[in-house]
Structure formats: structure tokens, C-alpha cells
KOLBAVO-710639 format. One line per 2 residues: number of its first residue (from 1); their letters; for each residue x, y, z of N, C-alpha, C. Coordinates in Angstrom, 3 decimals. Example, Ala and Ser with C-alpha at 12.3 -4.5 7.8 and 13.67 -1.06 7.14 Angstrom:
// residues 2
1	as	13.190 -5.690 7.800 12.300 -4.500 7.800 13.200 -3.300 7.800; 12.850 -2.250 7.080 13.670 -1.060 7.140 12.900 0.030 7.870 $
//
This chain:
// residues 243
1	xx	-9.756 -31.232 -27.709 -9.382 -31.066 -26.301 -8.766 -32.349 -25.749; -9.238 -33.685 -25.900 -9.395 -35.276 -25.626 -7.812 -35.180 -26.240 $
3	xx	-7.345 -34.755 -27.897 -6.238 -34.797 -28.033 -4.884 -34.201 -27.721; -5.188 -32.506 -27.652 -4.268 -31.799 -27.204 -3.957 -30.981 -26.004 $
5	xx	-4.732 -31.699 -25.309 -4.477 -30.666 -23.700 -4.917 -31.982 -23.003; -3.965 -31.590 -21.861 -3.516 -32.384 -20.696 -4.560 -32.793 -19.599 $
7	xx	-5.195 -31.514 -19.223 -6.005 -31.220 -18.215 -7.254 -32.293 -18.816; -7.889 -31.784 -19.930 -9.065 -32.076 -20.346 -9.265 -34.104 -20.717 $
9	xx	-7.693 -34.403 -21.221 -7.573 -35.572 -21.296 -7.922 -36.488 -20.117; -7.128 -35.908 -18.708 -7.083 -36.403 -17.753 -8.834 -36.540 -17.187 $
11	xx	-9.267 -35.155 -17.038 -10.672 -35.091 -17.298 -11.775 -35.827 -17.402; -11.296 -36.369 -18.741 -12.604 -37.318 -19.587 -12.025 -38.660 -19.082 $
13	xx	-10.953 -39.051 -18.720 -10.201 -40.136 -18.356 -10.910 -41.123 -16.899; -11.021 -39.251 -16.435 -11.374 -39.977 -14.737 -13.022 -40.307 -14.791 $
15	xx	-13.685 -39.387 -15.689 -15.128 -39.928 -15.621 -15.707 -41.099 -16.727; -14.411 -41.151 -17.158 -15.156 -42.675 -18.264 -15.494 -42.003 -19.254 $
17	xx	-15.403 -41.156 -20.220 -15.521 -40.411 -21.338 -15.014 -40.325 -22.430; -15.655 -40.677 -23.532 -14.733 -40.817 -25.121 -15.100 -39.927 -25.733 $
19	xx	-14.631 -39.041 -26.046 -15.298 -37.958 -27.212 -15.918 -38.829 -28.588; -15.476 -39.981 -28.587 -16.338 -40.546 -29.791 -17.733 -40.896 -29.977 $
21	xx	-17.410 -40.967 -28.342 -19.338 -41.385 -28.568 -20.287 -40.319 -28.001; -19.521 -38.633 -27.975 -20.632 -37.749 -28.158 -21.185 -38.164 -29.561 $
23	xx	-23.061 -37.937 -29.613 -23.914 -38.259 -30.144 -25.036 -37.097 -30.274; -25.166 -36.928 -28.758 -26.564 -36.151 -28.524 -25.950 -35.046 -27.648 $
25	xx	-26.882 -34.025 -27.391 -27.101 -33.114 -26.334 -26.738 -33.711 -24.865; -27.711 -34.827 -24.945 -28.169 -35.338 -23.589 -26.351 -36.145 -23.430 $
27	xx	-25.434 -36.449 -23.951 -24.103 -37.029 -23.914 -23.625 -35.762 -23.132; -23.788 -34.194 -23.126 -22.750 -33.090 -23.051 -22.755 -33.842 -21.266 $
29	xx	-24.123 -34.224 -20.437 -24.366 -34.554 -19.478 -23.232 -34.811 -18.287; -22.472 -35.587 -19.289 -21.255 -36.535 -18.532 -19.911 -36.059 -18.603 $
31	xx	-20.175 -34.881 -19.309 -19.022 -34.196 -19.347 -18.627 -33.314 -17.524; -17.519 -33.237 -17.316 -17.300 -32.806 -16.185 -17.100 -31.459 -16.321 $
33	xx	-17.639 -30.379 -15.185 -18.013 -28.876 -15.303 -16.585 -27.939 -14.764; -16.404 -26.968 -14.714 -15.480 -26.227 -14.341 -15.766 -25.068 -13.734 $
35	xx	-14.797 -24.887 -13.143 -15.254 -23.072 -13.185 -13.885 -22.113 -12.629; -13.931 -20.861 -12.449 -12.494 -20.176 -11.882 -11.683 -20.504 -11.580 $
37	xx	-11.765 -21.052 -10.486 -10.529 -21.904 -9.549 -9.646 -23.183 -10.452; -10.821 -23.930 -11.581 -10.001 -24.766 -12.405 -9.214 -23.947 -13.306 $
39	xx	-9.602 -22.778 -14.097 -9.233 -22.186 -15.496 -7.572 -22.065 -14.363; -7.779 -20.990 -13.022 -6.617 -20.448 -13.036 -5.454 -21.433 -12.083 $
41	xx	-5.819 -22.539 -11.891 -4.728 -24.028 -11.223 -4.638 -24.244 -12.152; -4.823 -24.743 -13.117 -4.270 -25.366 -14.269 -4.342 -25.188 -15.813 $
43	xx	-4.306 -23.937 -15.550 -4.432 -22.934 -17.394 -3.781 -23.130 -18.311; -2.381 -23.234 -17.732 -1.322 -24.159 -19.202 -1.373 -25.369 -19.541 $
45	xx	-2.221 -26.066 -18.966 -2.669 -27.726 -19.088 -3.774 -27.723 -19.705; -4.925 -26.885 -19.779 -5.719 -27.179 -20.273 -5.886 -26.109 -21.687 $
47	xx	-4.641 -25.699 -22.204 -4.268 -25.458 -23.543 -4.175 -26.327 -24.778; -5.044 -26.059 -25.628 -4.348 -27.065 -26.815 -3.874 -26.828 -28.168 $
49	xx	-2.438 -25.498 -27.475 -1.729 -25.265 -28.391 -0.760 -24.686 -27.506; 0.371 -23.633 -28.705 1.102 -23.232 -27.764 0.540 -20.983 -27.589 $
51	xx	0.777 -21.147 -25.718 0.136 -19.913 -26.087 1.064 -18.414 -26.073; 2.610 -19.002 -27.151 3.107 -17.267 -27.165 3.404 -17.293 -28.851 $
53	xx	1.792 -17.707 -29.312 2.119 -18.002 -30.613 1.612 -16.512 -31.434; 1.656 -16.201 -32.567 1.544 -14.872 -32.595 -0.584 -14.825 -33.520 $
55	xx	-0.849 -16.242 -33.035 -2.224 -16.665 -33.281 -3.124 -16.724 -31.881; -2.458 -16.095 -31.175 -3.089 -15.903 -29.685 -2.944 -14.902 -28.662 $
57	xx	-4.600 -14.338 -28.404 -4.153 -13.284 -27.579 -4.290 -13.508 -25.835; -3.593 -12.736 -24.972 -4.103 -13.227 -23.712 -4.985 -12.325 -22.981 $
59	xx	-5.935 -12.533 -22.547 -6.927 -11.785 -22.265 -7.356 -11.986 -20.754; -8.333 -11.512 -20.223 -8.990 -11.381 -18.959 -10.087 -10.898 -18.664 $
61	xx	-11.385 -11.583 -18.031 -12.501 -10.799 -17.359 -12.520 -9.181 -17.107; -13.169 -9.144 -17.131 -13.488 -7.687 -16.121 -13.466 -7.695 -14.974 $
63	xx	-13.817 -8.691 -13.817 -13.296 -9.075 -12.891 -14.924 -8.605 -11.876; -15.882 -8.644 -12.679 -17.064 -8.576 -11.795 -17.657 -9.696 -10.672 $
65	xx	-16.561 -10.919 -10.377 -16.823 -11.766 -9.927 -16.165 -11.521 -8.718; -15.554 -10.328 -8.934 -14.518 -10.228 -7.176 -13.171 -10.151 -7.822 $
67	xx	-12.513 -10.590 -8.756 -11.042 -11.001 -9.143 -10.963 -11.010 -10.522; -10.881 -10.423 -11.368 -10.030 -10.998 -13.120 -9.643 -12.399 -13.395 $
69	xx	-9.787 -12.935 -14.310 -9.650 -13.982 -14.457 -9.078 -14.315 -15.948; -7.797 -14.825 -16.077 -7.064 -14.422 -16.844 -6.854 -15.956 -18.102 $
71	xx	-6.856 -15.781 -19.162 -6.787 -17.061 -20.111 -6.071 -17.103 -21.712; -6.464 -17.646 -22.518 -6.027 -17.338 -23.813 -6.794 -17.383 -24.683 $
73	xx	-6.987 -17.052 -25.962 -8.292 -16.631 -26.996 -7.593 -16.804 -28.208; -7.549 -17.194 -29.470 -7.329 -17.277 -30.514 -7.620 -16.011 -31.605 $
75	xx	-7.037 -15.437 -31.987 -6.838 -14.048 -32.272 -8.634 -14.200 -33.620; -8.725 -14.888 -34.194 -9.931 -14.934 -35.116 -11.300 -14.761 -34.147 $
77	xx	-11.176 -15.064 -33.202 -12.741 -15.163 -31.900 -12.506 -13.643 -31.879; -12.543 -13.055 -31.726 -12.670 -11.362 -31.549 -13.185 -11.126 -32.736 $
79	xx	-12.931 -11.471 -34.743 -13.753 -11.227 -35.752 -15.056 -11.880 -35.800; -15.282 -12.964 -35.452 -16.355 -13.915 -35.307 -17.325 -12.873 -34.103 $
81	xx	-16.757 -12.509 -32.728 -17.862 -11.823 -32.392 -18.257 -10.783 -32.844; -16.992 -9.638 -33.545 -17.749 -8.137 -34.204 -18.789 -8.816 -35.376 $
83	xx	-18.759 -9.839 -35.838 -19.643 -9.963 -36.926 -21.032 -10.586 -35.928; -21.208 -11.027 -35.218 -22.094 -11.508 -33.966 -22.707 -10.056 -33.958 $
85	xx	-22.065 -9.140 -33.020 -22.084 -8.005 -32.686 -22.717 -7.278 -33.954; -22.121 -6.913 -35.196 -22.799 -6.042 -36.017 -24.421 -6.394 -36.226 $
87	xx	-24.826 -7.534 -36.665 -25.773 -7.983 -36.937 -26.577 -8.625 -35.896; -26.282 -8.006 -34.651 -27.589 -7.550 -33.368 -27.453 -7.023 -33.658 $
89	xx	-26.474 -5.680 -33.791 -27.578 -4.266 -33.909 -28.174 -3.662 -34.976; -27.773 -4.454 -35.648 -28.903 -3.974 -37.269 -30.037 -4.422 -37.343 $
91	xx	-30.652 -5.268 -35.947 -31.627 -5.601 -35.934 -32.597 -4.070 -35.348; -31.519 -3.472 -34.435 -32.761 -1.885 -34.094 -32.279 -0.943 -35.261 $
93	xx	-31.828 -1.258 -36.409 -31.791 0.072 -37.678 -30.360 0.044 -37.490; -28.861 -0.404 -37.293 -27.353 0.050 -37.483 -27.248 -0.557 -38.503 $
95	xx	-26.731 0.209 -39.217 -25.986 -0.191 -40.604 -24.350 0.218 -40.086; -23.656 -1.119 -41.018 -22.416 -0.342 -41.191 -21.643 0.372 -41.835 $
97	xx	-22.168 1.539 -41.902 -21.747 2.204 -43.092 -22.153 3.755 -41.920; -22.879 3.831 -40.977 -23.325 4.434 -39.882 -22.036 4.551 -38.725 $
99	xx	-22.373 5.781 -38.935 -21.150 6.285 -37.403 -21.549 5.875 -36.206; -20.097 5.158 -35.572 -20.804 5.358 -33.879 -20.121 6.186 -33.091 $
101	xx	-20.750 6.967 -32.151 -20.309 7.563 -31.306 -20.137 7.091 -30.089; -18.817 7.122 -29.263 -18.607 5.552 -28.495 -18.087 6.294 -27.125 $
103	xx	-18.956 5.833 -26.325 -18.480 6.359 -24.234 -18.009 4.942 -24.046; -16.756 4.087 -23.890 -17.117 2.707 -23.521 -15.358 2.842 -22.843 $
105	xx	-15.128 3.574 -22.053 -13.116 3.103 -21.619 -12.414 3.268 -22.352; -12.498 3.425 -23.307 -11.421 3.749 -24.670 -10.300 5.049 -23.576 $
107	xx	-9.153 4.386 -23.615 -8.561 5.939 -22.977 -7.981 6.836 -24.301; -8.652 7.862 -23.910 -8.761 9.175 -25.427 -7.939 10.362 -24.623 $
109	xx	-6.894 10.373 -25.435 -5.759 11.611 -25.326 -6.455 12.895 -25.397; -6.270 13.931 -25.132 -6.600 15.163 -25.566 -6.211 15.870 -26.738 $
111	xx	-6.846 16.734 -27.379 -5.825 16.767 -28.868 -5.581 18.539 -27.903; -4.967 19.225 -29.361 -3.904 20.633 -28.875 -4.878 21.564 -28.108 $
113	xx	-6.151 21.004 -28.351 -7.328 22.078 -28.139 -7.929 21.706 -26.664; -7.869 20.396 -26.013 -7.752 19.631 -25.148 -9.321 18.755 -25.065 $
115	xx	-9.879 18.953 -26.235 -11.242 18.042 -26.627 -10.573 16.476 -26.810; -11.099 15.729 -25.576 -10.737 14.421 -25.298 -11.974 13.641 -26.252 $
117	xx	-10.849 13.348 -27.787 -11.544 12.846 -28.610 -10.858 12.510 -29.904; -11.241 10.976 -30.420 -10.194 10.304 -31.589 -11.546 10.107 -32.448 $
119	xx	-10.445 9.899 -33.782 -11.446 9.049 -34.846 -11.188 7.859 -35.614; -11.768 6.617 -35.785 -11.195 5.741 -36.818 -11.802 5.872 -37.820 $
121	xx	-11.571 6.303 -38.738 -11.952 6.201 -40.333 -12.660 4.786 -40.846; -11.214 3.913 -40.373 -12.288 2.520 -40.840 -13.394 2.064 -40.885 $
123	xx	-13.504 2.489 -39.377 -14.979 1.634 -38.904 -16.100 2.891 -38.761; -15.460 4.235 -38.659 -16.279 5.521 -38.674 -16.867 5.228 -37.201 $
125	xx	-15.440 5.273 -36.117 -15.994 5.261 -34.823 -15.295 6.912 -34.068; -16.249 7.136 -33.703 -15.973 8.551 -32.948 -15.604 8.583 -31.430 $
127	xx	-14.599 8.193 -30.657 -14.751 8.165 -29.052 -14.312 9.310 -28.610; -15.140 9.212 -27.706 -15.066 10.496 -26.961 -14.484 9.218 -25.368 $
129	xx	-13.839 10.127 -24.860 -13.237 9.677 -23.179 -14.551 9.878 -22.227; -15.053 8.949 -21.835 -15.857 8.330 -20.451 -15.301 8.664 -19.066 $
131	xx	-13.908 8.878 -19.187 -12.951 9.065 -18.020 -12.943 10.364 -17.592; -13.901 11.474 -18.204 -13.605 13.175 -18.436 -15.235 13.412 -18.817 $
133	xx	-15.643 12.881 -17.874 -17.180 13.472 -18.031 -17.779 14.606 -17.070; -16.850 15.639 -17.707 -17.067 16.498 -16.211 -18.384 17.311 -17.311 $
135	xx	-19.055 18.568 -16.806 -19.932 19.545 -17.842 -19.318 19.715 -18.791; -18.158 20.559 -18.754 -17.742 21.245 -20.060 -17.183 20.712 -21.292 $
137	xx	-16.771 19.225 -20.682 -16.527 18.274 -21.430 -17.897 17.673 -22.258; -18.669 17.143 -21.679 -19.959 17.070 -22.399 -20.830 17.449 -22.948 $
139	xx	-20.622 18.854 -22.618 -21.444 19.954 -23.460 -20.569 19.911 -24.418; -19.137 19.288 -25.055 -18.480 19.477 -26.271 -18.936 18.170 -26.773 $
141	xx	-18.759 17.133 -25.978 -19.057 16.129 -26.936 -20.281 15.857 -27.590; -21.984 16.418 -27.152 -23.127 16.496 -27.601 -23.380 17.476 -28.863 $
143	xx	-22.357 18.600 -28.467 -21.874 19.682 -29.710 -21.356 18.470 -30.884; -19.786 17.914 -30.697 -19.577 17.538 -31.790 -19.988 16.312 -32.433 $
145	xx	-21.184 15.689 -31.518 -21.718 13.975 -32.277 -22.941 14.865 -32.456; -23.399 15.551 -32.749 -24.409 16.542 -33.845 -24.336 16.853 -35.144 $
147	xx	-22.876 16.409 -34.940 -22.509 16.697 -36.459 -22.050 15.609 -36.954; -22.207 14.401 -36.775 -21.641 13.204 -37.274 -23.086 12.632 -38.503 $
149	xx	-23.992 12.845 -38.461 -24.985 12.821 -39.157 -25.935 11.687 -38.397; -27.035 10.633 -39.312 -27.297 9.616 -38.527 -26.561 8.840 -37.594 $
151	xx	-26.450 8.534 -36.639 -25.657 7.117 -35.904 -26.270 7.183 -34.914; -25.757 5.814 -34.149 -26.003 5.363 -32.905 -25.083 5.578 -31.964 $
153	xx	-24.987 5.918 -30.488 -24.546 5.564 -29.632 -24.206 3.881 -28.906; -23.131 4.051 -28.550 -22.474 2.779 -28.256 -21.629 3.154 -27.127 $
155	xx	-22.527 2.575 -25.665 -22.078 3.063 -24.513 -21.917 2.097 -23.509; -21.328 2.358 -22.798 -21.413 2.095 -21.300 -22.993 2.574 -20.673 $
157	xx	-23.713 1.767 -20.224 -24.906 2.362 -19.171 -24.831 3.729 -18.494; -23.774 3.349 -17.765 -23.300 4.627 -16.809 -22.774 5.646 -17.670 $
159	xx	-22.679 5.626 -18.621 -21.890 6.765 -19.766 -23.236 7.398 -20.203; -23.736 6.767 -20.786 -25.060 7.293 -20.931 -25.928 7.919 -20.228 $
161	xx	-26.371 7.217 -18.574 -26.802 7.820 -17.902 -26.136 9.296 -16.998; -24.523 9.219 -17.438 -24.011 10.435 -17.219 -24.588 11.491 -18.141 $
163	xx	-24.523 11.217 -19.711 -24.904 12.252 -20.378 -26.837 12.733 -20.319; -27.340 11.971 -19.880 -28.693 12.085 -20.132 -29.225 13.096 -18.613 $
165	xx	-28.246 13.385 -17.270 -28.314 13.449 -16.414 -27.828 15.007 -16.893; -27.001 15.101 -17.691 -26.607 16.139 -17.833 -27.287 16.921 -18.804 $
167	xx	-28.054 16.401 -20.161 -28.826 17.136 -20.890 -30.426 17.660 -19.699; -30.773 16.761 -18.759 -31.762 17.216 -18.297 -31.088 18.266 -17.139 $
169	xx	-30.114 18.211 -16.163 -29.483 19.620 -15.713 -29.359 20.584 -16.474; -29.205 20.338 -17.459 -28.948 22.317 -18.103 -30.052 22.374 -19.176 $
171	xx	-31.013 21.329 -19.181 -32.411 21.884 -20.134 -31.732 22.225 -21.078; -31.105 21.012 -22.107 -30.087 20.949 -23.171 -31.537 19.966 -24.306 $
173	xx	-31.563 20.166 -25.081 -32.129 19.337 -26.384 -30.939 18.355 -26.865; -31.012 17.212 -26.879 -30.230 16.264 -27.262 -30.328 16.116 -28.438 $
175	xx	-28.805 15.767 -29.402 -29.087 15.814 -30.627 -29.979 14.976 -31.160; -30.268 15.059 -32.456 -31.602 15.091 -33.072 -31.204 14.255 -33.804 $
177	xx	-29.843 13.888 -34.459 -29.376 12.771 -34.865 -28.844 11.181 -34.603; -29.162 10.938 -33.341 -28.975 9.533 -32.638 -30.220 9.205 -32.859 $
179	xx	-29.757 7.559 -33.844 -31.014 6.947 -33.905 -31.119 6.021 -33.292; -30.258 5.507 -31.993 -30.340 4.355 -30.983 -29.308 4.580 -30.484 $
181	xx	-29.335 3.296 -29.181 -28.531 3.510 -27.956 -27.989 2.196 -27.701; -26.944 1.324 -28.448 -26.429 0.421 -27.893 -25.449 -0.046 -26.578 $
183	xx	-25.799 -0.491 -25.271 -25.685 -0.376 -24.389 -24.539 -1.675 -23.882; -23.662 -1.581 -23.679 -22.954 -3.304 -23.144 -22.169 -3.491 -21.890 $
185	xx	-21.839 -4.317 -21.347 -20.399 -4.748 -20.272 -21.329 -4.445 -18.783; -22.492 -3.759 -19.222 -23.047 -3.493 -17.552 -23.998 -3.923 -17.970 $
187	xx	-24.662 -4.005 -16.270 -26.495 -4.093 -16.308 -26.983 -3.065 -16.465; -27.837 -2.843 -17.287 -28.882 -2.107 -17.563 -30.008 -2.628 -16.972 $
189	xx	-30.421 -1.411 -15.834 -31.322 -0.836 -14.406 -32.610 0.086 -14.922; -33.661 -1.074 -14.793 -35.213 -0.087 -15.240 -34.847 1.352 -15.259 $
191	xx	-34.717 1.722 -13.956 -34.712 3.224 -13.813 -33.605 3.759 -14.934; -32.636 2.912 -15.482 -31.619 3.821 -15.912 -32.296 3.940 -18.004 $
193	xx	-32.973 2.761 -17.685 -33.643 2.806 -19.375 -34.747 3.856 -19.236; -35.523 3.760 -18.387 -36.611 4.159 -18.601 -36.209 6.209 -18.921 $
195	xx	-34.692 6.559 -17.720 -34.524 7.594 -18.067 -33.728 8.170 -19.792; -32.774 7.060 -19.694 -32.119 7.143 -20.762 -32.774 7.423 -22.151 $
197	xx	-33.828 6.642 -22.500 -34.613 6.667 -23.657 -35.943 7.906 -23.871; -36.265 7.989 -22.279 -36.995 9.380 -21.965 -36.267 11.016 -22.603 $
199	xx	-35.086 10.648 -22.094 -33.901 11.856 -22.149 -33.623 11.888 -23.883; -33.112 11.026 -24.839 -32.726 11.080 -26.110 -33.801 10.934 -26.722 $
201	xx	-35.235 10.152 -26.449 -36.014 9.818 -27.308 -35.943 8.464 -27.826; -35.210 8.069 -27.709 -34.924 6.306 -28.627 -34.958 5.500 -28.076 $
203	xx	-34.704 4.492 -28.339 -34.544 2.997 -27.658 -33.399 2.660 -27.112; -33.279 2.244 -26.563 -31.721 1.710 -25.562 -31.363 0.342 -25.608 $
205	xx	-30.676 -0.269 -26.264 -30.344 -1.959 -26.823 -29.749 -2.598 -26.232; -30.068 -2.942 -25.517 -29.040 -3.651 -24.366 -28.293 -5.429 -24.990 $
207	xx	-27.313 -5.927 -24.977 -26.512 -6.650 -25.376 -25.852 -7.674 -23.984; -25.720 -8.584 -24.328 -24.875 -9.422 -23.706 -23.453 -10.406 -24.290 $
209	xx	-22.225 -10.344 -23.480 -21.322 -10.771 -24.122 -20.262 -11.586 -22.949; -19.427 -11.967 -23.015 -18.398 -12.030 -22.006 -16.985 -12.063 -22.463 $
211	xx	-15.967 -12.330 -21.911 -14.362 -11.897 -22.586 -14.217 -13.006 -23.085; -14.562 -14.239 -22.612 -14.432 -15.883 -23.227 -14.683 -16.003 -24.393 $
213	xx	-15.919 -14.633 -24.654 -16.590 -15.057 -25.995 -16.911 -16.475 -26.282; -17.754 -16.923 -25.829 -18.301 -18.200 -25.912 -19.978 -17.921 -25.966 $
215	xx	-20.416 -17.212 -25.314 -22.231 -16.488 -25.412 -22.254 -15.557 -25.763; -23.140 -15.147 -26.126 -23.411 -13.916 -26.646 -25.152 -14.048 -26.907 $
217	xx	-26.050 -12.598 -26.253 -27.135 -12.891 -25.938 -27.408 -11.125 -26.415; -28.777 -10.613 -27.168 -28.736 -9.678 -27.749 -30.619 -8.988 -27.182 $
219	xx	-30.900 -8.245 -27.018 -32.219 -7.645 -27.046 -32.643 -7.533 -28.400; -34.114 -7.402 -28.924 -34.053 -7.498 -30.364 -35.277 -6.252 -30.556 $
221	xx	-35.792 -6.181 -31.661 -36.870 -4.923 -32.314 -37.894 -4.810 -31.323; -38.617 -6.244 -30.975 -39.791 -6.338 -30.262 -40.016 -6.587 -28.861 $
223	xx	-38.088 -7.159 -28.217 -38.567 -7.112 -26.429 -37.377 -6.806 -26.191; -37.102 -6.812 -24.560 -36.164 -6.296 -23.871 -35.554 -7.260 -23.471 $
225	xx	-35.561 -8.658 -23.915 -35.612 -9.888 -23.358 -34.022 -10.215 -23.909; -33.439 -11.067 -23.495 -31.952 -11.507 -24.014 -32.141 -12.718 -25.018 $
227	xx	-31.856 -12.943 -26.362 -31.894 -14.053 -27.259 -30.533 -14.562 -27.275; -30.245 -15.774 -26.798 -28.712 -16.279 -26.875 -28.917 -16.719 -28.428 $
229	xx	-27.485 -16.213 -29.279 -27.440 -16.771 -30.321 -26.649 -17.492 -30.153; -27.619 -18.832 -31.190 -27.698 -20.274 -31.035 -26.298 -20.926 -31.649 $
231	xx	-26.009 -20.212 -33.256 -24.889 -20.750 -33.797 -23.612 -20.325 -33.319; -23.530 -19.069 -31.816 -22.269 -18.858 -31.161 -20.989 -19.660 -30.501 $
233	xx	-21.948 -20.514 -29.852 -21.170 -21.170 -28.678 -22.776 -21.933 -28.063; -22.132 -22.931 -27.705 -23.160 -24.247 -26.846 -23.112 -23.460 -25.692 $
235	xx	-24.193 -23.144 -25.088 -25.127 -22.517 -23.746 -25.171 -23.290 -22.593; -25.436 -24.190 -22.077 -25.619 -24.740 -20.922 -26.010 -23.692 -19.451 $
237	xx	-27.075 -24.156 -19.105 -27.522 -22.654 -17.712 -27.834 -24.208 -16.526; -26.989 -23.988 -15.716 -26.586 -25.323 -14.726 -27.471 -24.750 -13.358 $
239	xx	-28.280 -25.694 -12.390 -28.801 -24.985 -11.425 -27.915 -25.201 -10.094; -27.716 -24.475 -8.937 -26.674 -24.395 -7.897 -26.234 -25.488 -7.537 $
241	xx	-26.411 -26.916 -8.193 -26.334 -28.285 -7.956 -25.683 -29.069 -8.825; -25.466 -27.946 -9.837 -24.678 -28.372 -11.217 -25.520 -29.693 -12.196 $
243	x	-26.733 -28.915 -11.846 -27.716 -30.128 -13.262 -28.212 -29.293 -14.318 $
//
């Protein structure tokens, strides 16, 4: 950073800072903090490369902060987290070799029959459209992830709690083949676990991530609790005073 970006040079410049003599933890101290307003004043400065290289993607928040927030990512950080990602959830029983059946924004075309629903072979992911959760639509998609054999669900909260809202309206038996409920991008709401896992029977896995991909924080076999993994990205949790 000290060598190839502008911003960050200037940075360490104004507070007296050598990247040589990070040492310890207790050194990150003196490093100077950031946040929104810096990424988006001075985003091409604090690059340290070039970003219309075909080794970089440009990406953005979700924008749960009020606004999107827009940056650049190095096209390999997206494999580094699915491998993050696979191995949380093989901690509640996913193998990959296991279908998922996926409610998460994916926008899913209709095929000739007008069942809003794709498949990837590769990864043996099944999406069904989140955007078309009306009844008749969901009474197809519980029909056809019945037949996918073992797998997990991989949802949106609210996707889930759509379908679970809907197996208990029509006194529907949920298939018998979901062996978990991986949950991400939202909060997951007592009331919405306690129904969700009531409704399918299973456990509901709740995950943490962000678009920066820099944390990543997972629920595990034995609590509901978030474990930041350690070898992801350096953590820092600052209190409203920035210590």
C-alpha cells in the first residue's frame, strides 16, 4: 500500500508511519482508520494497481448503510471466499458433492413451461427465482427440490421465511430431503429461526460476510454465535471513539 497507492502513502506520511517497523498487533494502533466517505473521495488514489485490468472486478455493497458503496476487488478474492464459504458449511453436514437449492436474487428466466428455474451442473446448484414467490410458484418449487435428493438450502432469510409461511398456510409437509438451511446477506430474527427450523425440521446456519470480503464470520455445529475466521482478513472491532 506504503508503495503503490497514493492515498495510503500520503496516509502513513502524515502520521509518522513506516510499514517497516510493523512488528506487533499493538503497531496496527497507529495506523490511521477510514471509512465511506474516504473509500468514495479518493478511490483511484488509494489503488495499488491499475483498475481496468482484466485481474479486477468492480464491485459494490448492498447498500444497507443508506447508499452502495462502490470499489475494486481482485478477481482471485471471490475463490478464496467460496473456499471460506464451503468449509463453514460442512461444518453443519454440506458436502460438495451435495445439491443446493438456492432462493438468494439470482434473476431466473422462466423456461417454455414458465417454472422460474435454472441449473448449474458444475456446482449442482438449483435456483429457483425469490422474485416470484407468489403460491403457485412455490408449491412448484417444494415439488421440484424433492427430487434433488439430499441437500441443503441456501437462502435469503426472507426467502425462507416466505416458504415456511407458506408450507404452514396450506398444511403442506416439507420435503423430507433438506438436510439444512444455510442462511446469508440478512439478519437472521429469533422469531424468524425459531419458525424456520420449526417449519422444515432442521437447523438454520446463519453466516456472515461482506462485498469487501475482508471478514467473514460463520455459526458452527454447537452455537448460534458468529466465529470470525482468523486466517481471512485482520478483524479490528473499534469502539464509537475509534479505539
Amino acid at each position: 500500500a506504503s508503495e503503490k497507492s497514493i492515498y495510503y502513502r500520503n496516509a502513513f506520511q502524515a502520521v509518522g508511519f513506516n510499514p517497516d517497523d510493523l512488528k506487533t498487533l499493538e503497531d496496527f494502533h497507529r495506523l490511521p482508520t477510514i471509512d465511506r466517505n474516504t473509500v468514495r473521495d479518493h478511490l483511484p488514489q488509494m489503488c495499488t494497481g491499475l483498475t481496468n485490468g482484466s485481474d479486477v472486478d468492480y464491485a459494490t455493497t448492498g447498500g444497507t448503510g443508506g447508499e452502495p458503496l462502490a470499489f475494486y476487488l481482485t478477481k482471485q478474492r471471490s475463490a478464496i471466499e467460496y473456499a471460506y464459504l464451503t468449509i463453514s458449511w460442512k461444518r453443519v453436514g454440506y458436502e460438495l458433492t451435495m445439491p443446493l437449492a438456492v432462493f438468494r436474487g439470482r434473476i431466473v428466466k422462466p423456461g417454455r413451461d414458465g417454472f422460474y428455474y435454472q441449473y448449474d451442473p458444475l456446482l449442482k446448484y438449483h435456483y429457483y427465482s425469490n422474485f416470484h414467490m407468489t403460491d403457485d410458484n412455490m408449491g412448484k418449487y417444494l415439488d421440484h427440490l424433492a427430487t434433488l435428493g439430499l441437500c441443503f438450502l441456501h437462502v435469503y432469510p426472507s426467502s425462507a421465511m416466505a416458504l415456511a409461511r407458506f408450507i404452514r398456510r396450506n398444511h403442506r409437509t416439507p420435503p423430507a430431503n433438506i438436510r439444512g438451511i444455510i442462511a446469508e446477506s440478512e439478519i437472521v430474527y429469533p422469531d424468524q429461526r425459531t419458525l424456520i427450523e420449526s417449519t422444515f425440521g432442521t437447523r438454520l446456519f446463519s453466516l456472515y460476510g461482506h462485498s469487501e470480503k475482508l471478514v467473514l464470520a460463520c455459526e458452527c455445529e454447537h452455537s448460534t454465535d458468529y466465529h470470525v475466521w482468523p486466517t481471512y482478513g485482520y478483524f479490528e472491532l473499534l469502539d464509537p471513539g475509534g479505539h
